[in-house]
CHARMM-style PDB file with segment names, atoms N, HN, CA, C and O in Angstrom:
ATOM      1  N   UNK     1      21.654   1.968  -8.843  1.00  0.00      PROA
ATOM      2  CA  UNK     1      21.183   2.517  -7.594  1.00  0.00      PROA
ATOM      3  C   UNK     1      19.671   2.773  -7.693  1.00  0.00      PROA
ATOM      4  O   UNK     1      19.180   3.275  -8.703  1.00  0.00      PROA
ATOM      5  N   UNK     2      18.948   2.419  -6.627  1.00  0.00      PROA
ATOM      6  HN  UNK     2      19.347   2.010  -5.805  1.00  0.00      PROA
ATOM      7  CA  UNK     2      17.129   2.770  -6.729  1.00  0.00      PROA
ATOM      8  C   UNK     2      16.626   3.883  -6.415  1.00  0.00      PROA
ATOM      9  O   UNK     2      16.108   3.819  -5.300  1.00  0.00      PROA
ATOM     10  N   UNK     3      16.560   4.663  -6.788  1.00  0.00      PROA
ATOM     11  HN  UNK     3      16.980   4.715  -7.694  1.00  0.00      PROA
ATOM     12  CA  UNK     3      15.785   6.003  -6.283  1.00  0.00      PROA
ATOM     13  C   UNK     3      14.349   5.547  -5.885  1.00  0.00      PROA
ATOM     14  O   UNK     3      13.416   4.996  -6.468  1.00  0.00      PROA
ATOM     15  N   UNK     4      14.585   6.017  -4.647  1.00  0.00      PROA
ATOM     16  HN  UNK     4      15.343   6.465  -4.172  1.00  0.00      PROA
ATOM     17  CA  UNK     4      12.924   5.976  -3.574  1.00  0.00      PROA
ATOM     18  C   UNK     4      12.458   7.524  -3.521  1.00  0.00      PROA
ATOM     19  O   UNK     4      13.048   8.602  -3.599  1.00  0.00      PROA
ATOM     20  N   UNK     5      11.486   7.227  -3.397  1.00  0.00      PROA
ATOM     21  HN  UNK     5      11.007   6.352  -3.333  1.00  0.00      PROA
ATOM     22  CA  UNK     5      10.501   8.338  -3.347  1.00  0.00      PROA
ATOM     23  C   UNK     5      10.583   8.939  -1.513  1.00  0.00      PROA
ATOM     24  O   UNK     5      10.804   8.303  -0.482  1.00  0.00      PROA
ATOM     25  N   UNK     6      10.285  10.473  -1.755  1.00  0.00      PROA
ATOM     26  HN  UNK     6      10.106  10.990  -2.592  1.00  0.00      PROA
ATOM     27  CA  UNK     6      10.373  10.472  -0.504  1.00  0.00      PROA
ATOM     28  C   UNK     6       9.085  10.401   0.457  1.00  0.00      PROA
ATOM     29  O   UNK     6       7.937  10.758   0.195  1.00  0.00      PROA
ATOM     30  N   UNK     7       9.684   9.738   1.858  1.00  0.00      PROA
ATOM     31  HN  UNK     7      10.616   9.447   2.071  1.00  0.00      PROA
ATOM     32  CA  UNK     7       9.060   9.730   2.548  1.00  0.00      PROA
ATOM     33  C   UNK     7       7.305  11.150   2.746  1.00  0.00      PROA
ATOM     34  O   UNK     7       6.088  10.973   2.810  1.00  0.00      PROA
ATOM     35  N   UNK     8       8.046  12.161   2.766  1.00  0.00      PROA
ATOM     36  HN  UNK     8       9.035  12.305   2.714  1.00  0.00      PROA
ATOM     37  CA  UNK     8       7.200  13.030   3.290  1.00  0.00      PROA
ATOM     38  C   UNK     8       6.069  13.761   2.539  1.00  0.00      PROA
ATOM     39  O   UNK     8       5.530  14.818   2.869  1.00  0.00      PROA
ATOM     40  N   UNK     9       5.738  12.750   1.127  1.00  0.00      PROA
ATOM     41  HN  UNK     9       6.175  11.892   0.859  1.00  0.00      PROA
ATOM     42  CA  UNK     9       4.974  12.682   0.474  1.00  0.00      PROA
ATOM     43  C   UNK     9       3.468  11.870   0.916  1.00  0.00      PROA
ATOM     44  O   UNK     9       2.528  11.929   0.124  1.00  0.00      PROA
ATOM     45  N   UNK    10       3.364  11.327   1.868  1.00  0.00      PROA
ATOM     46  HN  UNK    10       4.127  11.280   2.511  1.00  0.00      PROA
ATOM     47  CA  UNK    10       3.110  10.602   2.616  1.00  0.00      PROA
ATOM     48  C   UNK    10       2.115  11.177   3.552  1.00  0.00      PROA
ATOM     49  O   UNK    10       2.486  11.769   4.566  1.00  0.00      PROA
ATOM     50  N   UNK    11       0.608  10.995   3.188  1.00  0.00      PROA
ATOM     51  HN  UNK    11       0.307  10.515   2.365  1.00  0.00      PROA
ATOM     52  CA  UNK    11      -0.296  11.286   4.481  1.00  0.00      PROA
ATOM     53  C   UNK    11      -0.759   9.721   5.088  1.00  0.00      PROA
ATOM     54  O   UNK    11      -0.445   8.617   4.644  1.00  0.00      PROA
ATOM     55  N   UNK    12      -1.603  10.062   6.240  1.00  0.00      PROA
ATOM     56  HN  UNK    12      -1.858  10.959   6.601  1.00  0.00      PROA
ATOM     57  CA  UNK    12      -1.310   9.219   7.121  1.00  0.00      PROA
ATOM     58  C   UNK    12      -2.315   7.856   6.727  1.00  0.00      PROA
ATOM     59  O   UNK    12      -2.139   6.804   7.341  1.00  0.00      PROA
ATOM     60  N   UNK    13      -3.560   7.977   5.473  1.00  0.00      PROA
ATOM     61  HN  UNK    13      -3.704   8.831   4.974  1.00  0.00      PROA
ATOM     62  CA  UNK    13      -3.875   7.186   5.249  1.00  0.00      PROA
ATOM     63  C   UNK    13      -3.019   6.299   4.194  1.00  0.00      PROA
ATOM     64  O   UNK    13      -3.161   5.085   4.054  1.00  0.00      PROA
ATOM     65  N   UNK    14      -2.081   7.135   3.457  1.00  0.00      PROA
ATOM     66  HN  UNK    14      -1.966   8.122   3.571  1.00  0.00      PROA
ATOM     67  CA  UNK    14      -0.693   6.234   2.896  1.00  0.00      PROA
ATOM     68  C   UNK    14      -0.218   5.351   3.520  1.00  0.00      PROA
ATOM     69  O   UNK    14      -0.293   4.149   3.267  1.00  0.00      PROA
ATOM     70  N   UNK    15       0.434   5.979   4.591  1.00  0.00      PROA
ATOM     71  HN  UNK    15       0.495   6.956   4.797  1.00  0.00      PROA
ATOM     72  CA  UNK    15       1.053   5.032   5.679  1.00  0.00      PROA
ATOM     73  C   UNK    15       0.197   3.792   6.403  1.00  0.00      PROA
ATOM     74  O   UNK    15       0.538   2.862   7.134  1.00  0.00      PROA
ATOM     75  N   UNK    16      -0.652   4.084   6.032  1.00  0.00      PROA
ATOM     76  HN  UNK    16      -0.928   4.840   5.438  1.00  0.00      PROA
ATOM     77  CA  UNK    16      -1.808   3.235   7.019  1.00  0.00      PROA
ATOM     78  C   UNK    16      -2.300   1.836   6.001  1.00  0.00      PROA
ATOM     79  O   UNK    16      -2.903   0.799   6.280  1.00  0.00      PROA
ATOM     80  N   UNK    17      -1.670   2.427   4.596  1.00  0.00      PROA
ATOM     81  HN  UNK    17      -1.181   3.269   4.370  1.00  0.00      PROA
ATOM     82  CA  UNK    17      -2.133   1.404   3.719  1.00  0.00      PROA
ATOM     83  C   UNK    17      -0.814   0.685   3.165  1.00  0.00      PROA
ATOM     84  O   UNK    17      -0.833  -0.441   2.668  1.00  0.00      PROA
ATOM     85  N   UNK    18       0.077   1.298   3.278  1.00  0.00      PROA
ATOM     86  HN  UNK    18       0.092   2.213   3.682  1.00  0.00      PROA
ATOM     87  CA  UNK    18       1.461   0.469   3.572  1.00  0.00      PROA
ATOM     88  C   UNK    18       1.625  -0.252   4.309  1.00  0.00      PROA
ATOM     89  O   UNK    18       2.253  -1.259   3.982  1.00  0.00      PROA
ATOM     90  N   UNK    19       1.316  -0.159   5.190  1.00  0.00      PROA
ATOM     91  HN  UNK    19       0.806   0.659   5.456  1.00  0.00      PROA
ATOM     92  CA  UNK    19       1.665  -1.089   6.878  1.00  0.00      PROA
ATOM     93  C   UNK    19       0.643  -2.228   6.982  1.00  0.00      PROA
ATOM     94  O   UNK    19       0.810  -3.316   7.533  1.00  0.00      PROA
ATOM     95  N   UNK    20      -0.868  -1.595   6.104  1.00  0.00      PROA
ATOM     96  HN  UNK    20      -1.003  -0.712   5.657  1.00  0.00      PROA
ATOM     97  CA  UNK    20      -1.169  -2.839   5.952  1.00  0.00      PROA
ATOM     98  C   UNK    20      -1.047  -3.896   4.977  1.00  0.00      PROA
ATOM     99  O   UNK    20      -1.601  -4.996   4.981  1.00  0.00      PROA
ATOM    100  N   UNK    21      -0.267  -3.419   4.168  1.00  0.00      PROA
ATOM    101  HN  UNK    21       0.183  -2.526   4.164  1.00  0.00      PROA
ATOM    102  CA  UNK    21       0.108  -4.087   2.660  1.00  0.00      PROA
ATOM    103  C   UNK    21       1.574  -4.862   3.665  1.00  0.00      PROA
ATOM    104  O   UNK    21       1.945  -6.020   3.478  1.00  0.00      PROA
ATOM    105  N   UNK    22       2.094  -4.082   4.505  1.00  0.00      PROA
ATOM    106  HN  UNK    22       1.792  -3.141   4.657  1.00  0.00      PROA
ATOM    107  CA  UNK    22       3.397  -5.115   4.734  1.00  0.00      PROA
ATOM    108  C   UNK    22       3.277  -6.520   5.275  1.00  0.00      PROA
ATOM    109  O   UNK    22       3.812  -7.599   5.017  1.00  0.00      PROA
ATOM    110  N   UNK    23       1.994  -5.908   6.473  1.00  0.00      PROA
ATOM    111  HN  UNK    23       1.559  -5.032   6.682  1.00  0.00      PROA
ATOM    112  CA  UNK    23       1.361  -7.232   7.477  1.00  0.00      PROA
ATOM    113  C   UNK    23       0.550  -7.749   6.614  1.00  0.00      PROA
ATOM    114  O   UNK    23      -0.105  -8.665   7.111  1.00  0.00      PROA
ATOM    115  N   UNK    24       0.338  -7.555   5.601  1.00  0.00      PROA
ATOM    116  HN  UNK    24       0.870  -6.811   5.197  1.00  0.00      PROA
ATOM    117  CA  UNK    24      -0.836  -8.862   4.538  1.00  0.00      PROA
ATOM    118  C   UNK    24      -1.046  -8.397   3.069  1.00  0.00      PROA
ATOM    119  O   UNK    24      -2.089  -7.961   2.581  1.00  0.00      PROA
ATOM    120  N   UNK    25       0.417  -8.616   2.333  1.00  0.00      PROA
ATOM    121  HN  UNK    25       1.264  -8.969   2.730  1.00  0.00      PROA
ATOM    122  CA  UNK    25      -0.273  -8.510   0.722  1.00  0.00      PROA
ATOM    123  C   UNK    25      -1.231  -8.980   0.154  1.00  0.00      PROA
ATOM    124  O   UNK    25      -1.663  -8.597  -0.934  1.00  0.00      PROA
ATOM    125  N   UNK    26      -1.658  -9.840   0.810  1.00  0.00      PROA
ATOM    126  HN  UNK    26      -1.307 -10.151   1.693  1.00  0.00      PROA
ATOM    127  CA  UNK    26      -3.016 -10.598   0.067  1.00  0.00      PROA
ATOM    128  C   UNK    26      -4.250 -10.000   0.860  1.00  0.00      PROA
ATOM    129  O   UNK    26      -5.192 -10.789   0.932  1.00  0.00      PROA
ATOM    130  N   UNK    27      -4.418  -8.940   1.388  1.00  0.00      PROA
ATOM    131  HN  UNK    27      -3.653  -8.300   1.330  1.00  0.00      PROA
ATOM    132  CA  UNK    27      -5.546  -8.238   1.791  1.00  0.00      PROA
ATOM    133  C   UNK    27      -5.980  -7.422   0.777  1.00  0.00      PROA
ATOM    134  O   UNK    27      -5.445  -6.423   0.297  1.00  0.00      PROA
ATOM    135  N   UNK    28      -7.170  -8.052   0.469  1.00  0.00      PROA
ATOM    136  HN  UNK    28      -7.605  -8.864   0.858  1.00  0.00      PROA
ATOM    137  CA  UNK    28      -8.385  -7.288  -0.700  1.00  0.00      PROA
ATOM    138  C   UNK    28      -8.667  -6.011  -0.492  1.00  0.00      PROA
ATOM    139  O   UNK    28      -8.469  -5.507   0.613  1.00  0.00      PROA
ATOM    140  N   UNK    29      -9.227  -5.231  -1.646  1.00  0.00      PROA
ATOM    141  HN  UNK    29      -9.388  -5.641  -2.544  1.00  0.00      PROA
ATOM    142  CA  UNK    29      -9.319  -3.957  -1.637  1.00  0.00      PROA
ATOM    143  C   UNK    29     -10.269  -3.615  -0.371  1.00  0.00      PROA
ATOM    144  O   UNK    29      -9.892  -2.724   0.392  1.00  0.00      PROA
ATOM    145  N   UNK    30     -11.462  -4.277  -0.126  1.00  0.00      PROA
ATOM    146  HN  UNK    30     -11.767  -5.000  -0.746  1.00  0.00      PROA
ATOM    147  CA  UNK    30     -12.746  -3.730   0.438  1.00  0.00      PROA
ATOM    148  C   UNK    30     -12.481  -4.126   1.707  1.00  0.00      PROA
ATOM    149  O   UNK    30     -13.138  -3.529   2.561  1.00  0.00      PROA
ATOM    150  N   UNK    31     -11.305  -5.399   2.304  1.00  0.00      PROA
ATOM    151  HN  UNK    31     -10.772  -5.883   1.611  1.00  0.00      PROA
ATOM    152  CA  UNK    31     -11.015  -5.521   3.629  1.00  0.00      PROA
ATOM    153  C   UNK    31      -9.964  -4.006   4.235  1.00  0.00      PROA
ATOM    154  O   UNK    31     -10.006  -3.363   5.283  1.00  0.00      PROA
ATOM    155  N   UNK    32      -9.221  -3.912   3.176  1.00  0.00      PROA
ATOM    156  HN  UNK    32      -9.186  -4.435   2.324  1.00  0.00      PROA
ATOM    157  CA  UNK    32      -7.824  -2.826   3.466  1.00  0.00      PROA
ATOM    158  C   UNK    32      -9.087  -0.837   3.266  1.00  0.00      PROA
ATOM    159  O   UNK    32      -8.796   0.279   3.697  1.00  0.00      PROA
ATOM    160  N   UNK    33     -10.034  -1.175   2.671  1.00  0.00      PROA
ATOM    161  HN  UNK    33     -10.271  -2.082   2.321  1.00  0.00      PROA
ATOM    162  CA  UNK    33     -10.688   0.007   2.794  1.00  0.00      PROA
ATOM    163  C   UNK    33     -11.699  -0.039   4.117  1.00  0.00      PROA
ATOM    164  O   UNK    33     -11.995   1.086   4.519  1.00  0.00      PROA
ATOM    165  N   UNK    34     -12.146  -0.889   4.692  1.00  0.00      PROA
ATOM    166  HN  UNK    34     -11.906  -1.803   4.366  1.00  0.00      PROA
ATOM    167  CA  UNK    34     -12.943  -1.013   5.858  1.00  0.00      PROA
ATOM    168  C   UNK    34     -11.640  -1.158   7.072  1.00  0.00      PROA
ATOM    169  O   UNK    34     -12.023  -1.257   8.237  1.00  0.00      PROA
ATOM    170  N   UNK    35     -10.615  -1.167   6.894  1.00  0.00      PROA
ATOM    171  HN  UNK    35     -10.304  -1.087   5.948  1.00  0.00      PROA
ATOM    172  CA  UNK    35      -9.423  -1.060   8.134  1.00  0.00      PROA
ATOM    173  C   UNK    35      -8.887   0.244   8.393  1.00  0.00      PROA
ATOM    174  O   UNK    35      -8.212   0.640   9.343  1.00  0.00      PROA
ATOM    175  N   UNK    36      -9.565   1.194   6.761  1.00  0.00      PROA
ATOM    176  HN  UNK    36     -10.113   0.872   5.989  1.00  0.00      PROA
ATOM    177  CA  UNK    36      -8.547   2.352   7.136  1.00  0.00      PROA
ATOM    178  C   UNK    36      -9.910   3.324   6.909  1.00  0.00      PROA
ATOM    179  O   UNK    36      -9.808   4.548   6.992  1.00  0.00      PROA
ATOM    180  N   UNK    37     -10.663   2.935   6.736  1.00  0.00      PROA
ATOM    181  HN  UNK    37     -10.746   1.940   6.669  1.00  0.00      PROA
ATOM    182  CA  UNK    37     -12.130   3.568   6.496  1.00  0.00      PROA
ATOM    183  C   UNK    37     -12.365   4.590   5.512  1.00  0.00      PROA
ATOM    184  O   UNK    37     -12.798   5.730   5.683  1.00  0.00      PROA
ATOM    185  N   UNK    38     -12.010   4.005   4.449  1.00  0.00      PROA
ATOM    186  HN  UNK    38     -11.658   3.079   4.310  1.00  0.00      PROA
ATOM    187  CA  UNK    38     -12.176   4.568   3.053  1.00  0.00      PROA
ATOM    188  C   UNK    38     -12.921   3.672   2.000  1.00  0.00      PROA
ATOM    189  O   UNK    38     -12.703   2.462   2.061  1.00  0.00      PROA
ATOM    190  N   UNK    39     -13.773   4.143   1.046  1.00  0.00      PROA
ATOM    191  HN  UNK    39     -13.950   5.126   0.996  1.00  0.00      PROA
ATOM    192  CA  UNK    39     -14.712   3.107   0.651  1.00  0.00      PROA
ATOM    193  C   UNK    39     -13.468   2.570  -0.803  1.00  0.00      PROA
ATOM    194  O   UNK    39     -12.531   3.248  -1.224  1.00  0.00      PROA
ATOM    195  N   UNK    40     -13.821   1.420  -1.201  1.00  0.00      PROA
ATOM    196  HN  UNK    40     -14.582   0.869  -0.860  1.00  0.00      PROA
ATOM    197  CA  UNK    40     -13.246   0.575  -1.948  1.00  0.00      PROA
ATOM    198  C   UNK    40     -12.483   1.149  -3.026  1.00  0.00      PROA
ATOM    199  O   UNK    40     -11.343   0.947  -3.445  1.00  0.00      PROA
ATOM    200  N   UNK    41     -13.207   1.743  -3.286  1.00  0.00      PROA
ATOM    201  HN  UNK    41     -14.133   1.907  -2.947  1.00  0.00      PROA
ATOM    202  CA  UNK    41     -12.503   2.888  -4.708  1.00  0.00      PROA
ATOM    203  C   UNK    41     -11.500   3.776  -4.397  1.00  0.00      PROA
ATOM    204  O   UNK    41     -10.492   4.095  -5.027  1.00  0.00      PROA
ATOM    205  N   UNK    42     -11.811   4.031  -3.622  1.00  0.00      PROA
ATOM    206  HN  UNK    42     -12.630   3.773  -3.110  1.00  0.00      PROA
ATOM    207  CA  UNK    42     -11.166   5.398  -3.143  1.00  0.00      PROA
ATOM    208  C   UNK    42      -9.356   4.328  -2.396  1.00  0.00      PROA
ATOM    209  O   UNK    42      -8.207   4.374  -2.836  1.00  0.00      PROA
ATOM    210  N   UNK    43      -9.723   3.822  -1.635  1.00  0.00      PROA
ATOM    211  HN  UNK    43     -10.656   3.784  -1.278  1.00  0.00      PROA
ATOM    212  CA  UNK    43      -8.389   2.884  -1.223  1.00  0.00      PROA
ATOM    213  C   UNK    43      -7.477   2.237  -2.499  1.00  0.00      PROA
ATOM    214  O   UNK    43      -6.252   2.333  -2.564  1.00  0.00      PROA
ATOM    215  N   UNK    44      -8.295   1.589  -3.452  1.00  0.00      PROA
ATOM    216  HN  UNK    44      -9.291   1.511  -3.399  1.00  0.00      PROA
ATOM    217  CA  UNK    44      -7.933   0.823  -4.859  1.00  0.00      PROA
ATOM    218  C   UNK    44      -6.879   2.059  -5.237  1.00  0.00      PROA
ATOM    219  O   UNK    44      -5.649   2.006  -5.229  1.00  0.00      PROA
ATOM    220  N   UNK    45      -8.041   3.588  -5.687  1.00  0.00      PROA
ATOM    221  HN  UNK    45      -9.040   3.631  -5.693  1.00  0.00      PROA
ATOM    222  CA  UNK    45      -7.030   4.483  -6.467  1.00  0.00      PROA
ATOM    223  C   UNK    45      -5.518   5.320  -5.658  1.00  0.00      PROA
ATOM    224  O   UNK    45      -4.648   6.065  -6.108  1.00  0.00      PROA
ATOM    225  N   UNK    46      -5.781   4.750  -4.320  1.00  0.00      PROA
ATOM    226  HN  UNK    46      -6.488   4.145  -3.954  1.00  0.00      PROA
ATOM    227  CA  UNK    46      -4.912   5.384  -3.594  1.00  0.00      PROA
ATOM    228  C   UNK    46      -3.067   4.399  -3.875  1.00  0.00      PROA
ATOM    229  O   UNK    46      -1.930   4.729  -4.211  1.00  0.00      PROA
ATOM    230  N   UNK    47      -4.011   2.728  -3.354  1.00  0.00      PROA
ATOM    231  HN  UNK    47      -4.934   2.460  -3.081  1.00  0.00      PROA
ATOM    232  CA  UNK    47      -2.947   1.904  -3.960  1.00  0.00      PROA
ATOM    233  C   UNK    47      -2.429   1.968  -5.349  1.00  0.00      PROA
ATOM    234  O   UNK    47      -1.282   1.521  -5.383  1.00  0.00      PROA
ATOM    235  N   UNK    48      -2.926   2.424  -6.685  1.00  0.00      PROA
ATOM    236  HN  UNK    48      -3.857   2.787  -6.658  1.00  0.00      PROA
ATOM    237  CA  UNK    48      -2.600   2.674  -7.507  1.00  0.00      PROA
ATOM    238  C   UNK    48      -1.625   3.362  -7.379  1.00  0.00      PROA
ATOM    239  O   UNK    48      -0.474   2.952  -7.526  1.00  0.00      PROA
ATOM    240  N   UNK    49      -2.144   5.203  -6.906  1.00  0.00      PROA
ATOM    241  HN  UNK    49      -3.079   5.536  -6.787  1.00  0.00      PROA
ATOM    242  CA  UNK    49      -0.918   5.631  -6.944  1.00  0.00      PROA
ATOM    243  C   UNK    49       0.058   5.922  -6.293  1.00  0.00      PROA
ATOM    244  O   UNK    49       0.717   6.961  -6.315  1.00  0.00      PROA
ATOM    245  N   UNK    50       0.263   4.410  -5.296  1.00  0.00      PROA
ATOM    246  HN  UNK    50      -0.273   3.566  -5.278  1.00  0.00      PROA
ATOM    247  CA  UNK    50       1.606   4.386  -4.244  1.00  0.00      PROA
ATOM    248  C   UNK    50       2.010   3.384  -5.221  1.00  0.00      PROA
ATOM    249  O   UNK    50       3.108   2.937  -4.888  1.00  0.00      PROA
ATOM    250  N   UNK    51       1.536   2.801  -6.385  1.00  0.00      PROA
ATOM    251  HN  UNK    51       0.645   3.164  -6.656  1.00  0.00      PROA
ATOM    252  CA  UNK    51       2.527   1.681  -7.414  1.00  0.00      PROA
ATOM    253  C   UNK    51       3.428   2.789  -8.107  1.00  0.00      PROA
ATOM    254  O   UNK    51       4.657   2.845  -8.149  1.00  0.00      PROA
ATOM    255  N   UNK    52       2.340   3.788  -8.720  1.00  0.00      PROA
ATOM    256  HN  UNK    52       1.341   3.743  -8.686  1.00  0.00      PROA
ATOM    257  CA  UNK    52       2.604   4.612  -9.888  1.00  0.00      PROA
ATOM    258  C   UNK    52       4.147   5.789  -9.051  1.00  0.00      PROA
ATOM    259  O   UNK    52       5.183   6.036  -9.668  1.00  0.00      PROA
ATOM    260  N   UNK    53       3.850   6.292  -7.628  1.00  0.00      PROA
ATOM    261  HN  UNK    53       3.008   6.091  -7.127  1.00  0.00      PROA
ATOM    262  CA  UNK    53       5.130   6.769  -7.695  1.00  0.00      PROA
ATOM    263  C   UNK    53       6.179   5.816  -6.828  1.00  0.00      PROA
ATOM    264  O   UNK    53       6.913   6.428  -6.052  1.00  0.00      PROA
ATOM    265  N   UNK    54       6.330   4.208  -6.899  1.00  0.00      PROA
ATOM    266  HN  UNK    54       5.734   3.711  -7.529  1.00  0.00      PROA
ATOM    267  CA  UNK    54       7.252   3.745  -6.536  1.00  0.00      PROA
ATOM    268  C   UNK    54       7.316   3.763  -5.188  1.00  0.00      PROA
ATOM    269  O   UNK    54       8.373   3.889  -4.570  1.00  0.00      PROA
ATOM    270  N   UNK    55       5.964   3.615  -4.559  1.00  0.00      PROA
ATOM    271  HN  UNK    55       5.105   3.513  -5.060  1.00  0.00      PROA
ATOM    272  CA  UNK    55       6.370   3.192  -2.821  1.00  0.00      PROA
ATOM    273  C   UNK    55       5.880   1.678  -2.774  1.00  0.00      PROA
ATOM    274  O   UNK    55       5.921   1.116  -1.679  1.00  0.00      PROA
ATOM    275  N   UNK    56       5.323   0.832  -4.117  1.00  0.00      PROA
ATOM    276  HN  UNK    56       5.290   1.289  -5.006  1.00  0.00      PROA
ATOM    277  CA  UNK    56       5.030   0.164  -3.827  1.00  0.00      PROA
ATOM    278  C   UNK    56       5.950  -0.561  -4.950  1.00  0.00      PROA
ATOM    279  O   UNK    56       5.939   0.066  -6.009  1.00  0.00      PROA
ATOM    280  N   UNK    57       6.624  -1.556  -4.963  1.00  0.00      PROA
ATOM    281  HN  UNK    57       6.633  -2.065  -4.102  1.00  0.00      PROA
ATOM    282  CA  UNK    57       7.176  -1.975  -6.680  1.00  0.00      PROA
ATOM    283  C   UNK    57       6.541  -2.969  -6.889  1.00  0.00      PROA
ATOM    284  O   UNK    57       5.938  -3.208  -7.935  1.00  0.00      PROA
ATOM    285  N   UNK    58       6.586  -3.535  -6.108  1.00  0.00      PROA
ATOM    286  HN  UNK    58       7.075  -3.341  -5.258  1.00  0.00      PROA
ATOM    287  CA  UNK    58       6.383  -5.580  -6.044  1.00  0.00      PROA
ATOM    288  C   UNK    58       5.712  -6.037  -5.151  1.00  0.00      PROA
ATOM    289  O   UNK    58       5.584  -5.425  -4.090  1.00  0.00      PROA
ATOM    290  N   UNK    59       4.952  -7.585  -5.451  1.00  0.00      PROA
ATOM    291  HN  UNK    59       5.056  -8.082  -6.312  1.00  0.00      PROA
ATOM    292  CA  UNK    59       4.048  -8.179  -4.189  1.00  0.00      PROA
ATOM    293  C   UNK    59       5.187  -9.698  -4.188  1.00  0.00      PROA
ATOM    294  O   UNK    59       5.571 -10.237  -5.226  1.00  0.00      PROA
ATOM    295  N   UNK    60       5.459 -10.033  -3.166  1.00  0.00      PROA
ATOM    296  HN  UNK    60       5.147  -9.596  -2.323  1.00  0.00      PROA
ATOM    297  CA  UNK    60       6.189 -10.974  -3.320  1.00  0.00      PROA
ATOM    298  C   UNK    60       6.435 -11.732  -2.234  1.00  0.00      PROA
ATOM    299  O   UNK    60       6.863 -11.230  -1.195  1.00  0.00      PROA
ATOM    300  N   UNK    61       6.116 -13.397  -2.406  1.00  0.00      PROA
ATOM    301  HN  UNK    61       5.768 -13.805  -3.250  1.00  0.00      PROA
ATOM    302  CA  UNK    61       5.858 -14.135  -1.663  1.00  0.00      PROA
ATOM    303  C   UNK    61       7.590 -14.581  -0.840  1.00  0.00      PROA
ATOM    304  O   UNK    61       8.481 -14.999  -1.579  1.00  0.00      PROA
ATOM    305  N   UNK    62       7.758 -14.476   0.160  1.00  0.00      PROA
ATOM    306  HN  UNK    62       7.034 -14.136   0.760  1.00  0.00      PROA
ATOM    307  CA  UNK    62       8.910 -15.345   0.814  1.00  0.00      PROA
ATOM    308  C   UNK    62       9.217 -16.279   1.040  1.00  0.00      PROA
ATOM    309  O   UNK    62       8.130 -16.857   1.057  1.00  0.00      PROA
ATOM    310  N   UNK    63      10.369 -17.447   1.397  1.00  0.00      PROA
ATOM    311  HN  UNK    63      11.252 -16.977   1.383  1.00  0.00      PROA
ATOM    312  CA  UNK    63      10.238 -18.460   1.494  1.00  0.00      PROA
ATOM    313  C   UNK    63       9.836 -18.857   3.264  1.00  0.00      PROA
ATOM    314  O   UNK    63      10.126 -18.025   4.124  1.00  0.00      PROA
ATOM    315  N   UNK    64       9.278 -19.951   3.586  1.00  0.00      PROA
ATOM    316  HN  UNK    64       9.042 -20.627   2.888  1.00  0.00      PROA
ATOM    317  CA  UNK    64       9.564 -20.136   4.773  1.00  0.00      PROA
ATOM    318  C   UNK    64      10.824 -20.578   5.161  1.00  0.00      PROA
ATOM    319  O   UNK    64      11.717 -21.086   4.484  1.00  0.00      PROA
ATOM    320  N   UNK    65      10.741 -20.177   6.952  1.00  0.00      PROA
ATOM    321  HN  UNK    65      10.015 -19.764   7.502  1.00  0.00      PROA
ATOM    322  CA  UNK    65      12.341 -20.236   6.823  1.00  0.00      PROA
ATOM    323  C   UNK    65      12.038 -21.463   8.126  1.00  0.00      PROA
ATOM    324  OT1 UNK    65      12.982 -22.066   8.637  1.00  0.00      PROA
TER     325      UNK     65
END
């Protein structure tokens, strides 16, 4: 069974960097920090630690269908 982290750990530039990680894993640090208006570093260490507590596991390509 997977234990997820909870939701309400979650401020709104989290969410804002999830949603854009869903609509485009391959969006670079300095594009995904100029969308949510946080400078490069600061977005990088944020994605870090949505890996580190498990909101993020995997980047993973789909097939076309």
């Amino acid at each position: 069974m997977l234990d997820y982290p909870q939701s309400n750990d979650l401020d709104e530039l989290d969410k804002a960097i999830l949603e854009a990680l869903q609509a485009n894993g391959r969006v670079g640090d300095a594009e995904l920090a100029r969308r949510i208006n946080l400078s490069p570093p600061a977005a990088h260490a944020r994605i870090r630690r949505l890996e580190d507590r498990g909101y993020i596991r995997q980047y993973t390509a789909l097939p076309l269908t």
